[in-house]
C-alpha positions in Angstrom: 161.7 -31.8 178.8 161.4 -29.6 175.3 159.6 -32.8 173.6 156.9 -32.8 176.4 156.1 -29.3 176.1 155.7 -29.4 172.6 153.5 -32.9 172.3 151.3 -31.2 174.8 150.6 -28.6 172.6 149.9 -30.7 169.9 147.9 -33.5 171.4 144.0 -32.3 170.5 141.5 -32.3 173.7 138.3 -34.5 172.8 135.4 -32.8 171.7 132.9 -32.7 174.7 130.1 -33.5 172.1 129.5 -34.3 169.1 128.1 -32.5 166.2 124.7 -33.6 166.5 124.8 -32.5 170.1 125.5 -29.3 168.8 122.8 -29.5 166.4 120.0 -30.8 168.6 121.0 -28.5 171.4 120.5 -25.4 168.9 117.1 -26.7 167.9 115.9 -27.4 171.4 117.2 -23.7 171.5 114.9 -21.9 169.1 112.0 -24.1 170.2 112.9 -22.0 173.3 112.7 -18.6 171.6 110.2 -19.6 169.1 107.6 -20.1 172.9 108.4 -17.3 174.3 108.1 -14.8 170.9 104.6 -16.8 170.0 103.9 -15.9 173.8 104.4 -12.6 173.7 103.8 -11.4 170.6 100.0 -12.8 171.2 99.7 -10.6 173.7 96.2 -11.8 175.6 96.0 -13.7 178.6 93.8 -15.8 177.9 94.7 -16.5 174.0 94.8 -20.1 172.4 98.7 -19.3 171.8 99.7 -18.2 175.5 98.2 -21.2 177.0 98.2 -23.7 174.8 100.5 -24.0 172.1 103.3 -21.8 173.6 104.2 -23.7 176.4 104.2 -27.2 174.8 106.5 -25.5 172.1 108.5 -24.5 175.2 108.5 -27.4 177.0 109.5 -29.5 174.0 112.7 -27.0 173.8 113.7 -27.8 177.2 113.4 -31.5 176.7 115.0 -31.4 173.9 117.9 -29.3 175.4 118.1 -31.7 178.3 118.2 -34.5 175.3 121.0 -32.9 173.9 123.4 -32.6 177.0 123.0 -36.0 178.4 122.9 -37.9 175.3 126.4 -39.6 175.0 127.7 -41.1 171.9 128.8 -44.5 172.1 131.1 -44.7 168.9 133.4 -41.8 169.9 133.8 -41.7 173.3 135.7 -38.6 174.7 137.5 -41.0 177.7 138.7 -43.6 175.5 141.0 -41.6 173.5 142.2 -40.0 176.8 143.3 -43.4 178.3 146.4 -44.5 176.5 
């Protein structure tokens, strides 16, 4: 009963994602902010910023983001390890 306790406290949890989740998901991030500071530091309606560039920039940080989340590593699978 002791040696359970203590292997389960031992025994690592996967990783959800892998680093370069991490990575892309922070870029996809500042993409994010970058759109929405360009946006408002602009400050005209009807600028080439606010409705041009900005939400491309914005849009390409969401995608990105989405990118990030669903994009599954083949090599190190997080269920693999967990099926012994």
């Amino acid at each position: 009963m002791v040696a359970q306790k203590s292997k389960g406290r031992n025994s690592k949890k996967p990783m959800i994602f892998s680093p370069w989740n991490y990575k892309v998901l922070a870029l996809g991030l500042l993409l994010v902010i970058a759109g929405f500071t360009a946006m408002y530091l602009e400050n005209e309606v009807e600028g080439i910023i606010s409705l041009y560039i900005s939400p491309i920039v914005i849009m390409g940080g969401y995608i990105t983001v989405v990118v990030a989340i669903l994009k599954h590593d083949g090599g190190s699978s997080a269920m693999s390890s967990d099926q012994s």
